[in-house]
Each structure stands twice: as structure tokens, then as C-alpha cells.
PAGU-667639 format. One record per residue: x, y, z of N, C-alpha, C, CB in turn. Coordinates in steps of 0.2 Angstrom, whole numbers, padded with zeros to 4 digits, always signed. Atoms other than C-alpha are relative to their C-alpha. Glycine has a CB too. Layout:
N
XYZXYZXYZXYZ;...
END
This chain:
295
-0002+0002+0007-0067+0097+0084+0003-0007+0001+0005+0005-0003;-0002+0004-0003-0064+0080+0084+0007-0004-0003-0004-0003+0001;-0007+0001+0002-0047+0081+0073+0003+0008+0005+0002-0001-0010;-0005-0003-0003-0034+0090+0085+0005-0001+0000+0000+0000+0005;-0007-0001+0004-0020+0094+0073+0006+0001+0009+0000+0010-0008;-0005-0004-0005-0010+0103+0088+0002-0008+0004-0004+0007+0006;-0001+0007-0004-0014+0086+0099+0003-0004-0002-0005-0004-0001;-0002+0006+0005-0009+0074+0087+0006+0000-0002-0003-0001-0005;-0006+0000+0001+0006+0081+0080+0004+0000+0010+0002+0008-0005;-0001+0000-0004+0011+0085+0098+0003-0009+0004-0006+0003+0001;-0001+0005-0001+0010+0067+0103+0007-0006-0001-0004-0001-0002;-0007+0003+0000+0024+0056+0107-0001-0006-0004+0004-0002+0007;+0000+0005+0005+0029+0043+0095-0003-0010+0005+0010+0000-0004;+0002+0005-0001+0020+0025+0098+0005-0006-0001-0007+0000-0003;-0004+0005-0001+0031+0008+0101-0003-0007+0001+0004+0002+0004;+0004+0005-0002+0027-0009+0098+0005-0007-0004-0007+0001-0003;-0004+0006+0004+0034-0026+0095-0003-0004-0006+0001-0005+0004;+0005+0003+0008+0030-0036+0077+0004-0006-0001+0001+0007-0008;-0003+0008+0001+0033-0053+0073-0001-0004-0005-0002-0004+0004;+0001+0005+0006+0032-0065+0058+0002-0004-0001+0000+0000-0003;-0003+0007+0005+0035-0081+0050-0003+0000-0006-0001-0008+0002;+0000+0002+0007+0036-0090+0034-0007+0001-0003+0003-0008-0001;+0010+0002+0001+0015-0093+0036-0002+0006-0001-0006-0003+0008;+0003-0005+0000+0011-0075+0039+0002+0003-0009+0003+0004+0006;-0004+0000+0007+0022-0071+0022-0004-0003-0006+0008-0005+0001;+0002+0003+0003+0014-0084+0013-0008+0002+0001+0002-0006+0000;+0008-0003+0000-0004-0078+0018+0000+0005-0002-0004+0000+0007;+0000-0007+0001-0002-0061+0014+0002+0000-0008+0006+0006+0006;-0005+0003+0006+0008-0067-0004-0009-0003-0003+0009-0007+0002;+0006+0001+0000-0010-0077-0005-0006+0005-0001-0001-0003+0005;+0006-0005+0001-0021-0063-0002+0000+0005-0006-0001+0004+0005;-0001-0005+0004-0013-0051-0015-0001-0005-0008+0007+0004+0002;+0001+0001+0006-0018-0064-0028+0007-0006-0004-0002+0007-0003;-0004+0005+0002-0002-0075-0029+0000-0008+0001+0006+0003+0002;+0000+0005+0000-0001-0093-0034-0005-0004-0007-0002-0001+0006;+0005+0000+0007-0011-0092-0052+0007-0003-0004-0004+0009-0004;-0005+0002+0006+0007-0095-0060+0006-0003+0002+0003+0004-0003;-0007+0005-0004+0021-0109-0058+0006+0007+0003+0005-0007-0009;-0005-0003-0001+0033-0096-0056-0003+0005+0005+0003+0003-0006;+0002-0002-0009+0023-0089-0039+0002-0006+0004-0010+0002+0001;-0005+0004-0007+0033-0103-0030+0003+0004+0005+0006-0004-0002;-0005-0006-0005+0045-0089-0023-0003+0001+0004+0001+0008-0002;+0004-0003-0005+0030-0082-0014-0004-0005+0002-0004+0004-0002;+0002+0006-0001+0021-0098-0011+0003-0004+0007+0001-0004-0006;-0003+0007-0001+0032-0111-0007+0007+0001+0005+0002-0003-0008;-0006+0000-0006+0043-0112+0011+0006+0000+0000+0000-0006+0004;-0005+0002-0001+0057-0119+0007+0005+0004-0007-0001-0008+0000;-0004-0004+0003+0061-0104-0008-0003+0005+0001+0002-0001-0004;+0005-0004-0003+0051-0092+0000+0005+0008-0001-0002-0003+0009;-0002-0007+0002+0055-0073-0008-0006+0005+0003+0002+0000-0009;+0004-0002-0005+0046-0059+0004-0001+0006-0007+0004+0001+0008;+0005-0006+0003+0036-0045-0007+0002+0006+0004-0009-0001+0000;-0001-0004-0005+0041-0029+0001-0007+0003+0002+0005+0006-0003;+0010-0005-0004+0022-0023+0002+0000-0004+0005-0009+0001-0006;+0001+0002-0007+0023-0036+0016-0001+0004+0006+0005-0004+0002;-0002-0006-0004+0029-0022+0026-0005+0004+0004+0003+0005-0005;+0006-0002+0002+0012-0016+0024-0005-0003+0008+0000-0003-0007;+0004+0002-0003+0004-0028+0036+0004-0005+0006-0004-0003-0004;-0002+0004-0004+0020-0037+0044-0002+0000+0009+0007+0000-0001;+0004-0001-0004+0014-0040+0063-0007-0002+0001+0002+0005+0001;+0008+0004+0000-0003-0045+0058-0002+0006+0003-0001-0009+0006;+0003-0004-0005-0008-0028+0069-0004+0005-0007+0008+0005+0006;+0003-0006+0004-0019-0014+0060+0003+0004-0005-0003+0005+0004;-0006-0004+0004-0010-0004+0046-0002+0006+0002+0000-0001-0008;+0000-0006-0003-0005+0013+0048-0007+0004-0001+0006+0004-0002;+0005-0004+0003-0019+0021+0039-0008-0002+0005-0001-0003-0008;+0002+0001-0006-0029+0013+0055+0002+0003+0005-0001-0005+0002;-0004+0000-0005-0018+0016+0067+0001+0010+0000+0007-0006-0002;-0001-0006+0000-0018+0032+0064-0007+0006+0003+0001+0001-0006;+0004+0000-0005-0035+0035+0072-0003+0001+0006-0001-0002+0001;+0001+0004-0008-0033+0029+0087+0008+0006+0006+0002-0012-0001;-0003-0005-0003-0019+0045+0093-0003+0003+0002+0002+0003-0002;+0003-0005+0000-0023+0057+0102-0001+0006-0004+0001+0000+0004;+0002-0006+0005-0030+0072+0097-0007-0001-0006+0007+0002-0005;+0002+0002+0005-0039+0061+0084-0007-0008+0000+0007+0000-0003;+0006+0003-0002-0057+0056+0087-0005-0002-0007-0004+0004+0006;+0003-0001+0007-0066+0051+0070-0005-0006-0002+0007+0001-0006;+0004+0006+0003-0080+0040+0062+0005-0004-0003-0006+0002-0006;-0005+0004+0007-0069+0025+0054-0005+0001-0005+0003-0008+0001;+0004+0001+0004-0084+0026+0042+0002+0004-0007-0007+0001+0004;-0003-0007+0006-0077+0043+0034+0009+0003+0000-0005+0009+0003;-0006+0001+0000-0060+0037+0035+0002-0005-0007+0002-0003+0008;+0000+0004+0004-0053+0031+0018+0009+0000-0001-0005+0001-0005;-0006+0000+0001-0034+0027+0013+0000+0003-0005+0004-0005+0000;-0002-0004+0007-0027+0041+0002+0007-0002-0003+0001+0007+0002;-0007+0000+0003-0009+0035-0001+0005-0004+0004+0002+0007-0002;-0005+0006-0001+0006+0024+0003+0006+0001-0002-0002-0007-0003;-0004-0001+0003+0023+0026+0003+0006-0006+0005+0001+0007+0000;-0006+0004-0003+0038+0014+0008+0009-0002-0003-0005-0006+0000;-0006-0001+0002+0056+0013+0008+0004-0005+0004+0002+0008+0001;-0002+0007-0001+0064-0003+0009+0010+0002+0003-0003-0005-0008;-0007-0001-0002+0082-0003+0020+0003-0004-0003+0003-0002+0005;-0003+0008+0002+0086-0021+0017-0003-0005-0001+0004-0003+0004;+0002+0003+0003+0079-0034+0010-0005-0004+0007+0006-0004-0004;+0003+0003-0007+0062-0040+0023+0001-0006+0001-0007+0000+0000;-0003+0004+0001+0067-0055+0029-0007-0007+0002+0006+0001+0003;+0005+0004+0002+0055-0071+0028-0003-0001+0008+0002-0008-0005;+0002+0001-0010+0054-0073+0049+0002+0007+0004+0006-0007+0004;-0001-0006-0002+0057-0058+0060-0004+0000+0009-0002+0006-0006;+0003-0004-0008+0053-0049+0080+0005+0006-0003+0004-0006+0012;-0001-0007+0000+0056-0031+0076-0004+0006+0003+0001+0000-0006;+0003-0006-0003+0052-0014+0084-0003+0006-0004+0006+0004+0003;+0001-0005+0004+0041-0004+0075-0002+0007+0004-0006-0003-0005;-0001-0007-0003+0040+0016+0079-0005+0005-0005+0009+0003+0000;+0004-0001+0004+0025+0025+0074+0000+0011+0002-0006-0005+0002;+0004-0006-0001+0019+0044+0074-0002+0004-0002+0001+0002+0001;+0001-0004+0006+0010+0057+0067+0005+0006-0003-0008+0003+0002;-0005-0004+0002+0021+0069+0056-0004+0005-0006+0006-0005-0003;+0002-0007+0004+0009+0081+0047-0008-0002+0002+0003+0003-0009;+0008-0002+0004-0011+0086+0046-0002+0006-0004-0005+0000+0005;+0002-0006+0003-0017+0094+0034-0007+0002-0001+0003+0000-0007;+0008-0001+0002-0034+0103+0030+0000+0002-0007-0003+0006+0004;+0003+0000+0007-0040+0100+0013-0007+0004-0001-0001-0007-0003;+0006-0005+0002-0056+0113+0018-0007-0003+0001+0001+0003-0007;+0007+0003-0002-0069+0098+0017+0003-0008+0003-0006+0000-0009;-0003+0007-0003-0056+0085+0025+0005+0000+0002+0001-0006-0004;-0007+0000-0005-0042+0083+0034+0003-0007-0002-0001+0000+0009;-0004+0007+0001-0027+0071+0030+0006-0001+0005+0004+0000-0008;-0004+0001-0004-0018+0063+0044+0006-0005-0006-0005-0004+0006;-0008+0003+0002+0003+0057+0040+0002-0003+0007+0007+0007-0004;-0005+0005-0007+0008+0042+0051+0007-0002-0003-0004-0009+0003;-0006+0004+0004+0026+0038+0047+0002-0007+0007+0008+0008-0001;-0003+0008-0001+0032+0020+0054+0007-0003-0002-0005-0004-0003;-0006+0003+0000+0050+0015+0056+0001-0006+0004+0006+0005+0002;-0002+0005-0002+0055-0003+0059+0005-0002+0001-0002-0004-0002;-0007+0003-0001+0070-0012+0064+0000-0005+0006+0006+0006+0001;-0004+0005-0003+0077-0026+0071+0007+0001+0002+0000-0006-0006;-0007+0001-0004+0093-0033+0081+0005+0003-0005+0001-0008+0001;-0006-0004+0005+0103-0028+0063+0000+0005-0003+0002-0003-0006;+0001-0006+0005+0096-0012+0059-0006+0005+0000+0000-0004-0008;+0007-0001+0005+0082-0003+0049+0002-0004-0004-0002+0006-0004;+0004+0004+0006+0072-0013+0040-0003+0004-0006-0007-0005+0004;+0005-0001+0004+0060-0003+0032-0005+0010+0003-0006-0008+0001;+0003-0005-0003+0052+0017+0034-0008-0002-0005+0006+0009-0001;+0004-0002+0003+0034+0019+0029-0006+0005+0001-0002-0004-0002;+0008-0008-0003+0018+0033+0029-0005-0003-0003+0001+0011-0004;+0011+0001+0003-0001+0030+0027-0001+0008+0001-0008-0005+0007;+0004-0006+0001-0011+0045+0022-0007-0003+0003-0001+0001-0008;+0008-0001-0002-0029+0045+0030-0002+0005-0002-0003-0001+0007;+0005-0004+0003-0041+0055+0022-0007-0001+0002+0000-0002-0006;+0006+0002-0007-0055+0059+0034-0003+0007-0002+0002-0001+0010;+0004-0007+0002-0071+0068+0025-0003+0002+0005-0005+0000-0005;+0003-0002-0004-0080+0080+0036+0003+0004+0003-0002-0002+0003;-0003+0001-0007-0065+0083+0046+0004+0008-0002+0006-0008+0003;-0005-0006+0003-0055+0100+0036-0004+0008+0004-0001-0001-0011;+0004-0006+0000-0060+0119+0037+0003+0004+0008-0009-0001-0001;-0004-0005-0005-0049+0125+0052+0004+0006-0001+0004-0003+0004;-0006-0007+0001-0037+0137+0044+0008-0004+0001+0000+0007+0007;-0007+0006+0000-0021+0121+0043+0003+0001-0005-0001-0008+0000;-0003+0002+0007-0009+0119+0031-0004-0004-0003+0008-0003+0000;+0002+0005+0003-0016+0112+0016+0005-0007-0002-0004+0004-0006;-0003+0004+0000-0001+0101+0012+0000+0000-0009-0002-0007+0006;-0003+0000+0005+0007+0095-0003-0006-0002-0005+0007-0005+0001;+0002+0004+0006-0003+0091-0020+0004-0007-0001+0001+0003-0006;-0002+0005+0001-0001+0073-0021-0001-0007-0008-0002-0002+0006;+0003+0001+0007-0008+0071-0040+0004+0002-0005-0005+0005-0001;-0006-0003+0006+0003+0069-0055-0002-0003-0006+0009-0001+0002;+0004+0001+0006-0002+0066-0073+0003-0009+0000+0003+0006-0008;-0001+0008+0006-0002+0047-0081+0004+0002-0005-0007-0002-0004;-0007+0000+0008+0014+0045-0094-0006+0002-0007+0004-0011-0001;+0004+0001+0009+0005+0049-0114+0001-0006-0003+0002+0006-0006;-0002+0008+0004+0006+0035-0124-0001-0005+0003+0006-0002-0002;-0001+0006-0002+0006+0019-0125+0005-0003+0006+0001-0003-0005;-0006+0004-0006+0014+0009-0108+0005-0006-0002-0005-0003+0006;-0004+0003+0002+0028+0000-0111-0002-0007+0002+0008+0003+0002;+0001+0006-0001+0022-0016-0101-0008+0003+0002+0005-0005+0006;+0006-0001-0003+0002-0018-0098-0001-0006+0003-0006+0001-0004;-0001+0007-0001-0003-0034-0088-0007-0001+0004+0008-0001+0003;+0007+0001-0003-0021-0039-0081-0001-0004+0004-0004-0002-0004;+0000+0002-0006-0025-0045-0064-0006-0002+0002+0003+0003+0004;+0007+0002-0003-0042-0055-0060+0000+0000+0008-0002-0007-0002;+0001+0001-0007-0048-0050-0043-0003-0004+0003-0001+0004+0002;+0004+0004+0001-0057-0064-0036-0005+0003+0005+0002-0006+0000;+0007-0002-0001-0075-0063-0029+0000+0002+0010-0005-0008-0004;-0001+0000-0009-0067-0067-0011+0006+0003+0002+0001-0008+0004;-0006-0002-0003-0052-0058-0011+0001+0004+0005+0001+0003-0003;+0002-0005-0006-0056-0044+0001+0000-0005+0005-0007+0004+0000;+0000+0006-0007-0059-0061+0015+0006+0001+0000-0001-0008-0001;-0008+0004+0002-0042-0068+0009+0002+0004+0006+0004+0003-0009;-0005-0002-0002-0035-0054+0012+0001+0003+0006+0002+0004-0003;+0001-0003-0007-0042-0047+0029+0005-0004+0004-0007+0000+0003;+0000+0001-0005-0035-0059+0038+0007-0001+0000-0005-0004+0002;-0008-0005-0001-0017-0051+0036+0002+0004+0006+0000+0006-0006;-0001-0008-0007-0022-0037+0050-0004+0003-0003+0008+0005+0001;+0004-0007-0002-0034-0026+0043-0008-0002-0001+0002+0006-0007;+0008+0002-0002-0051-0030+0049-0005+0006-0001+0000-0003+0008;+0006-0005+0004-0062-0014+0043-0002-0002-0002+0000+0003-0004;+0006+0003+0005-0078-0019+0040-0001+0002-0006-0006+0001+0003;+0002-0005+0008-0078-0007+0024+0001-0005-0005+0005+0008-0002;+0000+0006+0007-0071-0024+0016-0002-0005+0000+0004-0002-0003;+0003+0005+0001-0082-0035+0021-0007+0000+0002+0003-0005+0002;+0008-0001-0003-0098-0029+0029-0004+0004-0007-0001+0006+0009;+0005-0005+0006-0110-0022+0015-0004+0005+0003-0005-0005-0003;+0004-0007-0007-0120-0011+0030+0005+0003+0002-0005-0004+0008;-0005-0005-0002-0105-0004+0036+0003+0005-0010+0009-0007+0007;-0001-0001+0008-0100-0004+0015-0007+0009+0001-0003-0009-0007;+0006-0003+0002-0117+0006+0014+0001+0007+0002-0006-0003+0002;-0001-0004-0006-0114+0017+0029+0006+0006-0002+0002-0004+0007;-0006+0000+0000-0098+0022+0023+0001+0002-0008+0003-0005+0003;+0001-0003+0007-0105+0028+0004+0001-0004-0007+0004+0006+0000;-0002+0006+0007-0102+0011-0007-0006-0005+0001+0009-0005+0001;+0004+0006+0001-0113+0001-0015+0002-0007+0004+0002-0002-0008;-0002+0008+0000-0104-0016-0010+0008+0002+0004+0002-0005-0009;-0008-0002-0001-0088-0019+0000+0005+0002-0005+0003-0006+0003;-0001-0001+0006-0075-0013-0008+0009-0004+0003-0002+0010-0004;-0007+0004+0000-0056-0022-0010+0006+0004+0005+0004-0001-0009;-0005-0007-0001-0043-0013+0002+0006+0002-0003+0003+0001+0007;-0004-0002+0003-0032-0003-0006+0008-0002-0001-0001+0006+0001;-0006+0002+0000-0016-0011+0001+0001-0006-0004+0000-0002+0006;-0001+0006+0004-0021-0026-0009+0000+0003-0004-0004-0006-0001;-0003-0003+0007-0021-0016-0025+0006+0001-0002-0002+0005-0001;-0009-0003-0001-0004-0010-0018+0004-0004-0003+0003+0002+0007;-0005+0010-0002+0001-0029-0015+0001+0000-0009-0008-0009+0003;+0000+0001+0007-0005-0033-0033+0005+0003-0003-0006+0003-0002;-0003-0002+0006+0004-0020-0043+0005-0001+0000-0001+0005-0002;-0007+0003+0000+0021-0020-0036+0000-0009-0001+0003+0002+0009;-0002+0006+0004+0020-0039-0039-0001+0000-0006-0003-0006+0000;+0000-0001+0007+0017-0035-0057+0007+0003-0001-0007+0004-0002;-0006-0005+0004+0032-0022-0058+0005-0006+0002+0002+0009+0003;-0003+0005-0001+0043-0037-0051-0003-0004-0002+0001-0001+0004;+0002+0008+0003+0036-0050-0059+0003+0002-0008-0010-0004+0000;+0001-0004+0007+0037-0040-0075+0005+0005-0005-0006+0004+0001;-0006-0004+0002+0051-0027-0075+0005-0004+0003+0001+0008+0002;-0005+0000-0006+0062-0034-0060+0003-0009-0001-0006+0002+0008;-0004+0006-0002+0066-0052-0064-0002-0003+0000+0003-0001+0003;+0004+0003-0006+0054-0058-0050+0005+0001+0006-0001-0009+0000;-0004-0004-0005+0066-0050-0039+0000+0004+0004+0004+0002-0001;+0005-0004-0006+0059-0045-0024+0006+0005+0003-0002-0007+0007;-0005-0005-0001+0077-0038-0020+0002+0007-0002+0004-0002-0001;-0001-0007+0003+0077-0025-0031-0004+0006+0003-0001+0000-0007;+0005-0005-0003+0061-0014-0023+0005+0005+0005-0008-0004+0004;-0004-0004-0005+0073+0001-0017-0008+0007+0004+0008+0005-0005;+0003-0006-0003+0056+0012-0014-0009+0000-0003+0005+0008-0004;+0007+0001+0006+0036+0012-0020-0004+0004+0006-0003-0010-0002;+0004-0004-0003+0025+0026-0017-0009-0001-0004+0004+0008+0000;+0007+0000+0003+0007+0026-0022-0006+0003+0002-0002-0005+0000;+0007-0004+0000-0011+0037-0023-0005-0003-0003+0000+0006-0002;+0007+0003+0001-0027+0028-0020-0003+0006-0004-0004-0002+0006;+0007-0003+0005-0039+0036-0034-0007-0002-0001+0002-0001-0008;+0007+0000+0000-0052+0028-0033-0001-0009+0004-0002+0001-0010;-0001+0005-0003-0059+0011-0026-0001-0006-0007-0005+0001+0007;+0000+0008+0002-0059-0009-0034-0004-0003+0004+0007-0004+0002;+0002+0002+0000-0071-0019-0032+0000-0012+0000-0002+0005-0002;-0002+0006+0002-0068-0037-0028-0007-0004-0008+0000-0004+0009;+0004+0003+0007-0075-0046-0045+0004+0002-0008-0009+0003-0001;-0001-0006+0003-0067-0032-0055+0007-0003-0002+0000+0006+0004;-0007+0000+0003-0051-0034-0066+0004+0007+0001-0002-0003-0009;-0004-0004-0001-0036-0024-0064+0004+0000-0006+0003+0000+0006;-0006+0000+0007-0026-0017-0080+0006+0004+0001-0003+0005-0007;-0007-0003-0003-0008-0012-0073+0005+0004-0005+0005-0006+0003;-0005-0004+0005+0001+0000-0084+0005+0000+0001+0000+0006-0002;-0006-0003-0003+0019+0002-0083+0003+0002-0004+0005-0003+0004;-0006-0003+0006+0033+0014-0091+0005+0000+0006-0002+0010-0006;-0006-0001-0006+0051+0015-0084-0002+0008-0003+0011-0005-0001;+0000-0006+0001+0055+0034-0083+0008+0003-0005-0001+0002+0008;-0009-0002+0006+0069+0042-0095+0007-0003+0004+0003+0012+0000;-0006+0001-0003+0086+0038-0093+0003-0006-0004-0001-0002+0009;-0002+0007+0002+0097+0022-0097+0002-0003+0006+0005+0000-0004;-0003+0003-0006+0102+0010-0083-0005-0007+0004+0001+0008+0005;+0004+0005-0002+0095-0005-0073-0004+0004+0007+0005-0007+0002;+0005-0002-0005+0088+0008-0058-0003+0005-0002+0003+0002+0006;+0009-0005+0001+0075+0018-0068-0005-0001+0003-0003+0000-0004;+0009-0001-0003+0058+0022-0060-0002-0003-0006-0003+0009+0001;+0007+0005+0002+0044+0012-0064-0004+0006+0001-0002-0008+0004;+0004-0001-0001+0030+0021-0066-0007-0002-0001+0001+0003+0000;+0005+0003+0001+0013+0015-0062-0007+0002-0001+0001-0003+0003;+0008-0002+0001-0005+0017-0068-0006-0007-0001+0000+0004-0009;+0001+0009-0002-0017+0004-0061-0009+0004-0004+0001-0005+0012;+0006-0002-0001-0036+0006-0068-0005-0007-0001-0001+0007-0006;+0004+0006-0004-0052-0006-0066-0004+0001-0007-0004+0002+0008;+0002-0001+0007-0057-0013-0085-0007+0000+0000+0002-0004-0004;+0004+0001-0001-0074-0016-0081-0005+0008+0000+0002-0004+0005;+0002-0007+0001-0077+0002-0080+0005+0006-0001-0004+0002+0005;-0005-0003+0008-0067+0009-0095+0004+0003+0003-0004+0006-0006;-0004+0000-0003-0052+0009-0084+0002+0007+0001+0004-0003-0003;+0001-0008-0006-0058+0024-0070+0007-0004+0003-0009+0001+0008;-0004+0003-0004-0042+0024-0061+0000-0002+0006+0005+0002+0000;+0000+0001-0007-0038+0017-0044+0006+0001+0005-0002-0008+0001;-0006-0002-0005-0020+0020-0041+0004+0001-0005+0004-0006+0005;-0005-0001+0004-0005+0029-0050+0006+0001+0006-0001+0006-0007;-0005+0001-0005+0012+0027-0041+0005-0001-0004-0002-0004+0004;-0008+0001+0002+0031+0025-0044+0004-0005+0005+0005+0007-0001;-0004+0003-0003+0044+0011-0039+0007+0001-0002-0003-0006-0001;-0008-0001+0001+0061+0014-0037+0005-0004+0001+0002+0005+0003;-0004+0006-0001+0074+0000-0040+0004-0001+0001+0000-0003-0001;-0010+0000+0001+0091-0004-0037+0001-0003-0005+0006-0003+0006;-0004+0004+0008+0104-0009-0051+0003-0004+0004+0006+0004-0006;-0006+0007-0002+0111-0026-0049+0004-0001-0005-0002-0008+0003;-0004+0002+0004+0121-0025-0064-0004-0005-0006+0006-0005+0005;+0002+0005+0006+0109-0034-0076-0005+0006-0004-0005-0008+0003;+0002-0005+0006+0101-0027-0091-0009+0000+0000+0003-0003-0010;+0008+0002+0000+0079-0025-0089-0001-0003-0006-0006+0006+0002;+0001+0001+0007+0071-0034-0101-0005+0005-0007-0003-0008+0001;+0000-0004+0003+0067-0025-0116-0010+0002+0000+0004-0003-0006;+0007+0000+0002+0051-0016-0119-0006-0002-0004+0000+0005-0001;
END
């Protein structure tokens, strides 16, 4: 069988050094589509350079987890029928625009879904002052289920009713998927159309991390200020895929309550085709004492 749950949990955690500057920051801030609006200087521009926590995502330039997850033992698999199911990250302290930090990887659950198996890498970073940052990738690998495993958590939860308190529209451009590979995640699936093909898509299709990218810049750009500081937490389930060309309609509602750290919650779908979704997810923010602006 060539997922070996026992293997893989089994396996000792993986260790590696990760490194960045201002450049890497700004290329990755580029790929997710920023620099359309004077007020993307933050992410732009060197000299006031505000870091996106979905950086997190690809700092080190190395494979993201949802690759990296692969390549453990135990765990031998087509990348072809390997697709990202989900994304979760939990920010310490604020990423900082340069860095040499220790990132610590391992697998921490597989489940059998019966016609698939979902590999959980979790990834803790830190530097000389600390934790930085914890996160997990989901892989979702069809073919690979039907052993008798824990099936694992339902990771499906309804869309808010009603109207969304902010909506906000995001042209994806035609070359985005380039753009953005060359962050760290080199998967032909987003740029080879034969491997696309191989792999059950019309056309390359956008990686999901850039949707990710995308939206959290919308809930900060939009609920947060532009305040990259506030992202205490942002989890998110791929639903479906994006196509570079394709417009993105970002829903957001905060979640009950009163206060400046209510949940955001998000609903991303793709207008082009009568907004099938691609990702619903929730960002969790801290209060700095100011009032969000009004719905």
C-alpha cells in the first residue's frame, strides 16, 4: 500500500533551516495579486514593508507543507492525485520582513476517507526570540483510503445566510499561477497543462495557497485596517479549484459578538461560474483597542 499510516505517523519529526528577506516578501505580496492599489505600498514597497501572515506559507522559498508531506516515510504517492485540502495557521508574533529560523515538521494524523486518504503535516517555526508561527496542510490523496483508519474530523461547515457584510472582487490575472510559483511551489499542476490533464483538469489550475494569499489580504485590507498585525489565526478549506483568468468574489461576515477580535468569516467563490465555491474559512484577530469599521 503505498500510504503507510503506522510509517508515517511513526516517523520522527523533519528539521530545517528557512531564510528570507525584504525581496522574497515582496515577490510572494506580488504573486497573491498585490500592487493594483496605492495603498498596496505596505506590501510593495522596502522601505515600509508590512509582511502578510500567509507569507508563512512559503517563507524559505522550500516546497509547502502540502508537498512536503509526500516525501515521509511510509508515504509513496502519484503527486498527480495529490491535491491541497485545507490550511491552517497560527500566527505567534508578528512575521518579520527578514529572518534565519528553524522550521520543525511532522506528520500528526492520517485519515481514511474510504476512496482517499488525508495526510496532516503540522510545521512549527521559530527563531533566536521565540515561536514565530505553528501551521498544518491537509493533502488529500485520491486512490489512497479503504484500510479500516480513522476517518478524522469533518472539516465542512455551512456558509453564513444572508447577505455578507463586506463583498469584494479580485481579478486573477492570466499569469498568475507563474507569478506565483516562483515563491517555492513548483507543481507542475500550475503550470504544465499535460501534467494539468494527467491530474483530471482542463487547464492548469491557480494553487490554492494563492487563493489563501488573496483572501486574507482582502479581510485585512477590508476589516483590519491594512494591519497585517492583527491576523491572530486563519484557517481555511479548499472547495474547489480557481482558474487563472477567473474573478474571485470574497464574502465576509464578522461572527456574533461585539468587540474589535471577532472572527471573520470567509466565503471565496469564482464569478464566472455562478460563484461554485473554492474556499470557506475563518480569520481570527486580535483587539488593538480600535473600533472595525462599520458594516
Amino acid at each position: 500500500m503505498p500510504i503507510d499510516a503506522a510509517q508515517a505517523l511513526a516517523a520522527g519529526p523533519r528539521t530545517s533551516r528557512v531564510s528570507w528577506t525584504a525581496k522574497d516578501v515582496q515577490l510572494y505580496h506580488l504573486g497573491i495579486g498585490a500592487g493594483a492599489d496605492p495603498d498596496d505600498l505596505r506590501y510593495t514597497l522596502e522601505d515600509r514593508l508590512h509582511v502578510l501572515p500567509a507569507f508563512a506559507t512559503v517563507a524559505g522559498g522550500g516546497a509547502p507543507g502540502v508537498i512536503r508531506a509526500l516525501s515521509v516515510p511510509g508515504v509513496d504517492v502519484d503527486l498527480a492525485r495529490a491535491l491541497h485540502a485545507g490550511q491552517s495557521l497560527t500566527v505567534h508574533r508578528p512575521v518579520p520582513v527578514r529572518a534565519t529560523a528553524t522550521a520543525t515538521s511532522r506528520i500528526t494524523a492520517v485519515y481514511d476517507k474510504g476512496t482517499a486518504a488525508v495526510l496532516v503535516l503540522r510545521t512549527e517555526v521559530a527563531d533566536a526570540d521565540g515561536p514565530l508561527w505553528t501551521e498544518e496542510a491537509r493533502t488529500y490523496v485520491r486512490g489512497e483510503g479503504g484500510w479500516g483508519g480513522e476517518r478524522g474530523p469533518s472539516v465542512r461547515s455551512a456558509v453564513p445566510a444572508g447577505p455578507a457584510e463586506r463583498t469584494v472582487r479580485r481579478a486573477v490575472r492570466a499569469d498568475q499561477a507563474l507569478l506565483y510559483r516562483l515563491s517555492g511551489d513548483l507543481n507542475p499542476l500550475h503550470a504544465d497543462p499535460e501534467f494539468a490533464a494527467r491530474a483530471g483538469f482542463e487547464r492548469p489550475v491557480l494553487h490554492g495557497l494563492c487563493t489563501y494569499g488573496m483572501t486574507l489580504k482582502a479581510v485585512v485590507d477590508t476589516l483590519l485596517g491594512g494591519d497585517t498585525g492583527r491576523v491572530r489565526s486563519y484557517e481555511a478549506r479548499f472547495a474547489g479549484v480557481v482558474y487563472p483568468g477567473e474573478t474571485l468574489r470574497i464574502r465576509l461576515w464578522r461572527e456574533g459578538g461585539t468587540g474589535v477580535d471577532r472572527a471573520v468569516r470567509v466565503a471565496v467563490g469564482v464569478v464566472e461560474r455562478g460563484d461554485a465555491l473554492v474556499l470557506d474559512g475563518r480569520v481570527l484577530p486580535h483587539g488593538d483597542g480600535s473600533v472595525l469599521p462599520p458594516g
